[in-house]
C-alpha positions in Angstrom: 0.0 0.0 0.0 1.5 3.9 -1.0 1.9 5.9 1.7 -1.3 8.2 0.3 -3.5 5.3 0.0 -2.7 4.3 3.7 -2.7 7.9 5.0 -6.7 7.9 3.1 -7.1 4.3 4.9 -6.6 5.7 8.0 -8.1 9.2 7.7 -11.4 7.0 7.1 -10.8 4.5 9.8 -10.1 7.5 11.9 -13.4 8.7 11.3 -15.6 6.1 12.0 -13.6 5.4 15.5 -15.8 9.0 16.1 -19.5 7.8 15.3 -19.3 5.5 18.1 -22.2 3.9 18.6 -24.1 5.8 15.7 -21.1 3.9 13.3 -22.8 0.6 11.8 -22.1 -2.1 14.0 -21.3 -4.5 10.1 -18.9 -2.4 9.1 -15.7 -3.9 8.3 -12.6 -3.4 7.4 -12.9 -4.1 4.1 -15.4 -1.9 3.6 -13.4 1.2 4.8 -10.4 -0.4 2.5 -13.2 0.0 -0.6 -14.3 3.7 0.7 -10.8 4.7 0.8 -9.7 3.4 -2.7 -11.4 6.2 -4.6 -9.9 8.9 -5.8 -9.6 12.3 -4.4 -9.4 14.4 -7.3 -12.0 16.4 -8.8 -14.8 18.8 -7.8 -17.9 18.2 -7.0 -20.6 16.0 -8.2 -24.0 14.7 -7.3 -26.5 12.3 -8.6 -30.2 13.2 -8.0 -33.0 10.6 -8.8 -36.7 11.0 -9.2 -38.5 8.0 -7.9 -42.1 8.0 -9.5 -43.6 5.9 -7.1 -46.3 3.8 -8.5 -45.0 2.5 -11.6 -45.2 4.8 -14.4 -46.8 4.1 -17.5 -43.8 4.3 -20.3 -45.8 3.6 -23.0 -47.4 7.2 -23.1 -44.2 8.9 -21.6 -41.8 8.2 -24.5 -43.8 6.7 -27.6 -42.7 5.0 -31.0 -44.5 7.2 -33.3 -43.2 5.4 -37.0 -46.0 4.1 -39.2 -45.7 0.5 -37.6 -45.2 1.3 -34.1 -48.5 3.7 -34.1 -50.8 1.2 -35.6 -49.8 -1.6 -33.5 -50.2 1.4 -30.1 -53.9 2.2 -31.2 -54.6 -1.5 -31.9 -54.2 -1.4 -27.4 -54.9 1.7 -26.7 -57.5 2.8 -28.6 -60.5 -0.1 -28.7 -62.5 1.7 -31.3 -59.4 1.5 -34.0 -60.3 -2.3 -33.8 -64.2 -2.2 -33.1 -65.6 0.9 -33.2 -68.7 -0.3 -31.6 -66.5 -1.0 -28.3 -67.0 2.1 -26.1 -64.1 2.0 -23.7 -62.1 4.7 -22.9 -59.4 5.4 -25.3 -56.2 6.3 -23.5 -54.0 6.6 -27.1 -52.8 10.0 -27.3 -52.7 11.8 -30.7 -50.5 11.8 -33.8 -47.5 14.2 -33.7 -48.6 17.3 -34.8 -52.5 16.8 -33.7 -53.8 20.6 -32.7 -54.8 20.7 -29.3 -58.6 20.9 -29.1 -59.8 23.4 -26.3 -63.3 22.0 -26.4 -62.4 18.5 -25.6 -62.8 17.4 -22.0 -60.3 18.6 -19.6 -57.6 15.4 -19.3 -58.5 13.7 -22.8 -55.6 12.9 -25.1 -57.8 15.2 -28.0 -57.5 18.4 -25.2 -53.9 17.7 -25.5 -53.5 17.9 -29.2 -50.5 15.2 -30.5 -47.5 13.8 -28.6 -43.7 16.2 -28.9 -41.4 14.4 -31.6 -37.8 14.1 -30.3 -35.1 13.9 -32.9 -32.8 10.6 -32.4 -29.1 10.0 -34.6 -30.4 7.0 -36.6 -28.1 4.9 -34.5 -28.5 1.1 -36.6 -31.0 -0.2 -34.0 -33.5 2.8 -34.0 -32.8 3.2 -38.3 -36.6 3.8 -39.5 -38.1 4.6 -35.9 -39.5 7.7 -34.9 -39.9 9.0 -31.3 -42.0 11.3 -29.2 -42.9 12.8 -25.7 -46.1 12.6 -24.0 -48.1 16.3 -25.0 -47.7 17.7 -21.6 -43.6 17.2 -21.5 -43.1 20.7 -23.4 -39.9 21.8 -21.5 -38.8 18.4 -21.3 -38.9 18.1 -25.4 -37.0 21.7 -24.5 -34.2 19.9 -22.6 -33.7 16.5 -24.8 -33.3 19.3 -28.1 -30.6 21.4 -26.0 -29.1 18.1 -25.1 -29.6 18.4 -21.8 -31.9 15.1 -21.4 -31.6 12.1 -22.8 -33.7 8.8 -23.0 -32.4 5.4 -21.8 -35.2 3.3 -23.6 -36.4 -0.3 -21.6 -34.8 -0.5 -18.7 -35.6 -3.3 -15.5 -34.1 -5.4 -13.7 -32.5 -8.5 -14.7 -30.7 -11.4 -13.2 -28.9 -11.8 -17.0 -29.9 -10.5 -20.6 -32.9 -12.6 -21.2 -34.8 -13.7 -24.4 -39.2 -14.3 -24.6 -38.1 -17.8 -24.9 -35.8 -17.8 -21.5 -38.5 -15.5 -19.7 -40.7 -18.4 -20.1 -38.2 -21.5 -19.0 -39.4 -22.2 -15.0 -35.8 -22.9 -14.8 -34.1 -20.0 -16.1 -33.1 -16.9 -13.6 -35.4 -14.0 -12.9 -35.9 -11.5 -10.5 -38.2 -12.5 -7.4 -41.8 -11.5 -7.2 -42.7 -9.6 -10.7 -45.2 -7.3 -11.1 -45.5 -6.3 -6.7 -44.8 -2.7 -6.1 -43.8 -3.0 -3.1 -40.9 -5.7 -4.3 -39.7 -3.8 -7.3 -39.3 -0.9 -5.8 -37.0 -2.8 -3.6 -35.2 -4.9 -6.8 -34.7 -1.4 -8.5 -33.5 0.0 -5.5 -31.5 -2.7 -4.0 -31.4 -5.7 -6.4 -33.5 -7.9 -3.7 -37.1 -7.8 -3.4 -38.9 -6.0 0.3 -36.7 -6.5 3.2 -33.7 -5.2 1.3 -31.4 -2.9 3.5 -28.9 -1.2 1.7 -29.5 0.3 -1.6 -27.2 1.6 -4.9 -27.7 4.7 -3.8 -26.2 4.1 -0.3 -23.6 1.8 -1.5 -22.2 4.7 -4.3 -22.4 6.8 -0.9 -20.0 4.6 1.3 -17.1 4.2 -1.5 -17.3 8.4 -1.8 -17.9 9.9 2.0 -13.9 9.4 2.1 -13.8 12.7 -0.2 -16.2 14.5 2.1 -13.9 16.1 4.9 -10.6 14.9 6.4 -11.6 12.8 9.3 -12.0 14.9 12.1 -15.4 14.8 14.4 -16.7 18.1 12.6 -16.2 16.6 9.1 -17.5 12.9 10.5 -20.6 15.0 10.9 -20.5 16.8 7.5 -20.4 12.9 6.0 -23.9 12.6 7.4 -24.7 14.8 4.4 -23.3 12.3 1.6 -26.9 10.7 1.2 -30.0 13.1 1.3 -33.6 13.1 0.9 -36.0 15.9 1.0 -38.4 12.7 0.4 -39.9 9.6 1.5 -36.4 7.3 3.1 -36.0 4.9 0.9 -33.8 1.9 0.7 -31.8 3.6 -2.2 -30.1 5.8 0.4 -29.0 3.5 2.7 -25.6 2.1 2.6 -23.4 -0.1 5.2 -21.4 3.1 6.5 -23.7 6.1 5.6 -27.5 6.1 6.7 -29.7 8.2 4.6 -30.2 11.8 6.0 -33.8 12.9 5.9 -34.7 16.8 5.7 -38.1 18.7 5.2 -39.4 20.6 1.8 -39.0 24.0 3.3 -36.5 23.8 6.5 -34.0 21.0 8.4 -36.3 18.8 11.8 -34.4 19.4 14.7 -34.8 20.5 18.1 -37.2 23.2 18.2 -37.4 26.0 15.5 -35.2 28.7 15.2 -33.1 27.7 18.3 -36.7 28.4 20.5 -38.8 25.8 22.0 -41.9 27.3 22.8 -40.8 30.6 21.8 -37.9 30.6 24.2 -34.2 30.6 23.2 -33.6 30.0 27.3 -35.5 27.2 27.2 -33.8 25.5 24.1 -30.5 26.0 25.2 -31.5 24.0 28.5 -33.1 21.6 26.8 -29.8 20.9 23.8 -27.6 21.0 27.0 -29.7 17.8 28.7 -29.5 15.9 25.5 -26.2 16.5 24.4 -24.6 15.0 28.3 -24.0 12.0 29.0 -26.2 11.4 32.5 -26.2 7.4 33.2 -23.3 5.2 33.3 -25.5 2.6 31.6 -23.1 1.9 28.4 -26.8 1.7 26.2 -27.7 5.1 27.6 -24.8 6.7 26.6 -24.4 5.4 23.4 -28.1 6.8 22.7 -27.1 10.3 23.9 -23.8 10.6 21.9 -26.2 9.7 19.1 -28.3 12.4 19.6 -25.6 14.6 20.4 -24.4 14.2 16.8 -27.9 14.7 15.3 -28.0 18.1 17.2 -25.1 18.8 15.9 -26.0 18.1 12.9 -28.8 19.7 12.3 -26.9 23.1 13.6 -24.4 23.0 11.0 -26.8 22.4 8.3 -29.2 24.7 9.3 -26.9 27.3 9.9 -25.8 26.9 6.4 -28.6 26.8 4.8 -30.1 29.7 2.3 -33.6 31.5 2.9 -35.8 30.0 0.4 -36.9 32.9 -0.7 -33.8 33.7 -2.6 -32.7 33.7 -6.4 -32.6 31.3 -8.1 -34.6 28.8 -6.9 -37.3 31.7 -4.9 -38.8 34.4 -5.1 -37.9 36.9 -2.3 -41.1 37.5 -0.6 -43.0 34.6 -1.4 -43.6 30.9 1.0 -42.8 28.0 -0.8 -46.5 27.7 -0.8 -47.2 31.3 -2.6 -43.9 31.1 -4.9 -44.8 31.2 -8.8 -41.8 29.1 -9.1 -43.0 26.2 -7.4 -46.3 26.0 -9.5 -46.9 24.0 -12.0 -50.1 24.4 -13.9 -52.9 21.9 -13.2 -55.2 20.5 -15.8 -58.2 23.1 -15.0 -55.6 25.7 -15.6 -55.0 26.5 -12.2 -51.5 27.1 -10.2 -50.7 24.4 -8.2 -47.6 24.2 -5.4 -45.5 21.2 -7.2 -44.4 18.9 -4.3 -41.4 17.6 -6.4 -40.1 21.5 -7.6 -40.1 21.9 -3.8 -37.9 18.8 -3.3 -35.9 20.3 -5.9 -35.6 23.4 -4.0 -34.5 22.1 -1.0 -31.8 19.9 -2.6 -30.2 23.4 -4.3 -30.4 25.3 -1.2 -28.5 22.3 0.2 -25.8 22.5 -2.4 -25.6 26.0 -1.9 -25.4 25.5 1.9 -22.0 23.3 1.2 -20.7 25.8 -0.6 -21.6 28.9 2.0 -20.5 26.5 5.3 -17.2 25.0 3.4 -18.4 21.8 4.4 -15.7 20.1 1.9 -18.4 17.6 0.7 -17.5 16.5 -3.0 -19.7 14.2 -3.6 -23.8 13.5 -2.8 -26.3 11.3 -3.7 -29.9 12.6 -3.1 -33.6 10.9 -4.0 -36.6 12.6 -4.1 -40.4 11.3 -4.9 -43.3 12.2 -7.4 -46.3 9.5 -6.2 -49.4 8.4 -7.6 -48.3 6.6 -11.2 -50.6 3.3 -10.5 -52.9 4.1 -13.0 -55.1 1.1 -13.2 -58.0 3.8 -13.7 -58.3 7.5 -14.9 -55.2 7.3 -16.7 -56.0 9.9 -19.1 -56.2 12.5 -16.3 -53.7 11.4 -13.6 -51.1 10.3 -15.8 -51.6 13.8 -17.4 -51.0 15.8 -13.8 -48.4 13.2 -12.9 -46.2 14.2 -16.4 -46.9 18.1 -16.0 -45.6 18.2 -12.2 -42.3 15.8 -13.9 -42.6 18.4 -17.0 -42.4 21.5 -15.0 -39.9 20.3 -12.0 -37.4 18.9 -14.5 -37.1 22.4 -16.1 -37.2 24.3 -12.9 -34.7 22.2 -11.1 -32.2 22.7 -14.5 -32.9 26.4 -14.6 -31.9 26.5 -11.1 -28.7 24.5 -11.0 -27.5 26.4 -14.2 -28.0 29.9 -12.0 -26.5 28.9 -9.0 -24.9 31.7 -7.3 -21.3 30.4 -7.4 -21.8 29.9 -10.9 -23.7 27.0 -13.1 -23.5 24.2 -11.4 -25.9 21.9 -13.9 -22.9 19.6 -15.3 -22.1 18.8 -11.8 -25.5 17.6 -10.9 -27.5 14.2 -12.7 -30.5 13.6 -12.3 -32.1 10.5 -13.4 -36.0 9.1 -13.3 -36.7 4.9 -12.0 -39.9 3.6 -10.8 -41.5 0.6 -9.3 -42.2 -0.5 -13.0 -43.5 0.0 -16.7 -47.0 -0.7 -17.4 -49.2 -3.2 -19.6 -49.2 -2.1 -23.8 -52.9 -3.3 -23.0 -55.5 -1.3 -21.7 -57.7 -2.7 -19.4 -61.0 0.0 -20.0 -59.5 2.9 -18.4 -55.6 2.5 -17.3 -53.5 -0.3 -17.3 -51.6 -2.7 -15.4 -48.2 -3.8 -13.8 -45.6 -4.5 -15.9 -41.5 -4.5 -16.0 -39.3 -2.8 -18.4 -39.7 1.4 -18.9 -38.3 4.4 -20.8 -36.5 6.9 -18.6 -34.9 10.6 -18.6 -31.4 11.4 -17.5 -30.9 15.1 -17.2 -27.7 17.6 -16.6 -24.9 19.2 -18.5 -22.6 16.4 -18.4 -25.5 14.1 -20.2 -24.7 12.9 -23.5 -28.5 14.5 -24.5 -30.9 14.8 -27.5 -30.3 11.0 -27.6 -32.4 7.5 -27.3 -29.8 5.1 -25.8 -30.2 1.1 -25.2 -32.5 -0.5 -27.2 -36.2 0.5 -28.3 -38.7 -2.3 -27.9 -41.5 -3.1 -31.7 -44.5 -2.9 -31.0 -46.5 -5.6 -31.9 -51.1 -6.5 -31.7 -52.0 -9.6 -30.0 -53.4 -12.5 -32.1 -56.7 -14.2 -30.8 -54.9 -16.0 -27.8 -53.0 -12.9 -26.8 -49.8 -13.4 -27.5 -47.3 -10.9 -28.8 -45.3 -11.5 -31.7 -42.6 -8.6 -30.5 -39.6 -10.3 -29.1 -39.8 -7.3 -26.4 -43.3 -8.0 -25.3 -44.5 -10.7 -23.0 -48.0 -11.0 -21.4 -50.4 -8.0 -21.8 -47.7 -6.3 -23.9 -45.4 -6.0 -20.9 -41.9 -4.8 -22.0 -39.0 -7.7 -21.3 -36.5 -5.2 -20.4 -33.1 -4.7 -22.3 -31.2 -2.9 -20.7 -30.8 -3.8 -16.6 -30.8 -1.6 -13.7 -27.2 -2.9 -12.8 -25.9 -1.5 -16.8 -28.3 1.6 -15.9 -26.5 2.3 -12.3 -23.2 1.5 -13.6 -22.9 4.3 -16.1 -24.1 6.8 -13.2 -21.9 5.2 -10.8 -18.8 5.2 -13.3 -19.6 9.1 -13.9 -19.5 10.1 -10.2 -16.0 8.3 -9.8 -16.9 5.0 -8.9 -13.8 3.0 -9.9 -15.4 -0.7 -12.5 -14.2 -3.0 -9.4 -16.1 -1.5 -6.8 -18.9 -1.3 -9.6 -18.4 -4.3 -10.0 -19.4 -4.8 -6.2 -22.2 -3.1 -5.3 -24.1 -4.7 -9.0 -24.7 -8.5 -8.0 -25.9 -8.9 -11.8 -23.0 -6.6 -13.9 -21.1 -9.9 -14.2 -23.5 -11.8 -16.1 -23.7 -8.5 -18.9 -20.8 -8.0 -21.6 -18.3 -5.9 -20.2 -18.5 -3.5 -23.1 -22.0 -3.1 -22.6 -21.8 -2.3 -18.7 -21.9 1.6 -19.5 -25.0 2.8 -21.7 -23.3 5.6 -23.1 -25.3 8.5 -21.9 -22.9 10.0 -19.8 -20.3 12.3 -21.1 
């Protein structure tokens, strides 16, 4: 071992002798040797990802829109294009190029007027498509033809590249429990299904915290900030050194507010000096208060740090995050609506910012925040249509943000990427649709490889009278068998943010079973 790798060995080892008892009890030694490998150069760099919780339907987020593709999407998403006696609800939106017709109900694909065509390179395995954006994604169609966004088409989980004839073998590997929310969330997230307690996220976290600080007790606490969310905790965050570090959409929970309790900075100050002593010999009881010690701590140097939210770029000065034109996004009755996820966003720049102001040191963060309500098994036309202008409109506001940052543009320093539980059926099933596996996503920043649709786009096919699929991407329903897997998907972000391929190659149980020149996708520059 150099003498610099063994001086960064023991500046980490160093710093977890300080958690004490709030230091994972697993953690071993070579763990730290894994954190401590990575390199120590550069500035810094986060990765942001939008969970949209539910499962969101791909199909009408990014859409094949060549001759082929389109007839075989309104053969399943528009019954009357096949019997035009059958009155269920259509939930195929319109050609590219449709005019938007105001006099259509409110939500309907024919009030939207036809889906946003995205230009592609005519890479050899997309020669002949044409592609498109769901109606209400203006600023998003904005982004991909700046080349700020890209599209990484079919992505899910996979044990190894499978074929519709493997998919269907009892015998051949696939990942547990299919088509459950609640476990592929978890597989996405952590490769396993529910019960899953460390996450990609996390794990990207441990083998970085070494370049956040030097190792003393002050920076120990600073690491607390390496994994973020402004969200629901999820087990993306979590890692076997760094636990995820939950904040709220406008300020930082601690002890009291605005170092009162009940109004009283007297009584706060008594109340912090109680907590932070050690008052028992009982070895538990101590342990417990150095922990919350360290959260008070915490939660000081943060919120000292932190920016008013009413301040440029990301706020208006004088407005709440509930009055803030900013944070709106405009509803489907053409109202303003406070967008939950522009308010995650918020919080995660003023964070940034606060490293910056406090010369926390941290140079690298990982941070997830949530859009719900994607499980669209009814009403798809108008919730999947709220659901893609709150994406539409926090996308751009969050990018609009970084690239005003008041140290400068920040926007090719930040990535931020979309997952979810699942893609949806091709099918419709009257009014929605149902579970499915592989989806289209967006990866967003300045260091994005944009205006691009990378991996592989699935045909489109219409089921024969025994509903099956002649598309050798579609399975059951019209499900999507995934192409690309989480594990190629997290390795390109991973690889960006400095991860070296061995400890990749660690934290993706599946990578190995991929061809090692098709672990990164491509979109990052």
């Amino acid at each position: 071992m150099s003498s610099t790798s063994r001086r960064s060995f023991l500046r980490h080892a160093a710093a977890f002798s300080t958690l004490g008892a709030a230091g994972p009890l697993g953690l071993t030694l070579a763990t730290m040797g894994r954190a401590s490998a990575q390199s120590t150069g550069g500035g810094y760099q986060a990765l942001v990802c939008v969970f949209l919780n539910g499962g969101n339907d791909s199909y009408n987020t990014v859409l094949a829109t060549d001759t082929d593709s389109w007839g075989h999407y309104l053969a399943h998403r528009d019954p009357s294009s096949r019997d035009p006696s059958d009155g269920s609800t259509s939930i195929a939106l319109m050609r590219p190029g449709t005019p938007a017709n105001a006099t259509a109900a409110a939500g309907t694909p024919a009030r939207l007027g036809g889906v946003l065509p995205i230009a592609h390179s005519g890479r050899a395995v997309h020669a002949g498509r044409q592609f498109a954006l769901h109606p209400a994604l203006v600023r998003t169609q904005q982004l991909y033809g700046a080349n700020r966004l890209a599209v990484m088409a079919n992505v899910g989980p996979l044990v190894r590249p499978t074929t519709k004839s493997a998919y269907y073998q009892d015998s051949f590997p696939k990942p547990e429990k299919l088509f459950s929310h609640n476990d592929q969330q978890s597989t996405w997230m952590s490769f396993s299904p529910e019960g899953a307690s460390e996450g990609w996220g996390g794990r990207i976290g441990d083998l970085l915290m070494s370049r956040n600080g030097s190792g003393s007790n002050a920076d120990v606490i600073k690491r607390s900030f390496t994994c973020i969310t402004p969200g629901n905790t999820s087990t993306w965050l979590s890692g076997r050194a760094v636990r995820q570090y939950p904040v709220g959409l406008a300020s930082i929970p601690g002890l009291g507010a605005n170092q009162r309790m009940l109004g009283s900075t007297d009584l706060h100050a008594a109340v912090k000096s109680v907590m932070s002593s050690s008052t028992s010999n009982n070895l538990f009881t101590q342990a417990h208060q150095q922990v919350v010690a360290r959260g008070i701590q915490a939660t000081d140097l943060m919120s000292g740090a932190l920016p008013s939210n009413a301040q440029a770029p990301w706020g208006t000065p004088g407005q709440s995050v509930w009055t803030d034109p900013l944070l709106s996004y405009t509803n489907m009755a053409g109202l303003p609506v406070t967008n939950r996820l522009a308010l995650q966003f918020q919080m995660i720049a003023r964070i940034i910012q606060a490293n910056r102001q406090g010369n926390f040191g941290i140079q690298r963060q990982v941070f997830m925040v949530n859009l719900g309500g994607f499980d669209h098994h009814g009403g798809q036309n108008q919730e999947h249509n709220d659901r893609m202008r709150q994406l539409d409109h926090g996308l751009a506001y969050f990018d609009q943000v970084l690239r005003n940052m008041p140290g400068g543009d920040m926007s090719s320093q930040v990535t931020t990427f979309t997952a979810s539980d699942f893609g949806r059926s091709f099918t419709s099933n009257g009014d929605g649709t149902d579970h499915g596996w592989g989806a289209h996503h967006l990866i967003m920043g300045g260091a994005v490889q944009g205006g691009e649709v990378y991996g592989t786009f699935p045909q489109y096919s219409t089921a024969d009278g025994h509903g099956v699929f002649s598309s050798p991407d579609q399975i059951q329903n019209g499900v999507l068998l995934p192409t690309t897997s989480v594990d190629q998907y997290a390795y390109t972000l991973g690889k960006w943010m400095g991860v070296s391929n061995t400890d990749l190659a660690s934290i993706l149980p599946n990578l190995h079973n991929f061809n090692s020149s098709a672990h990164d996708v491509g979109f990052m520059g």
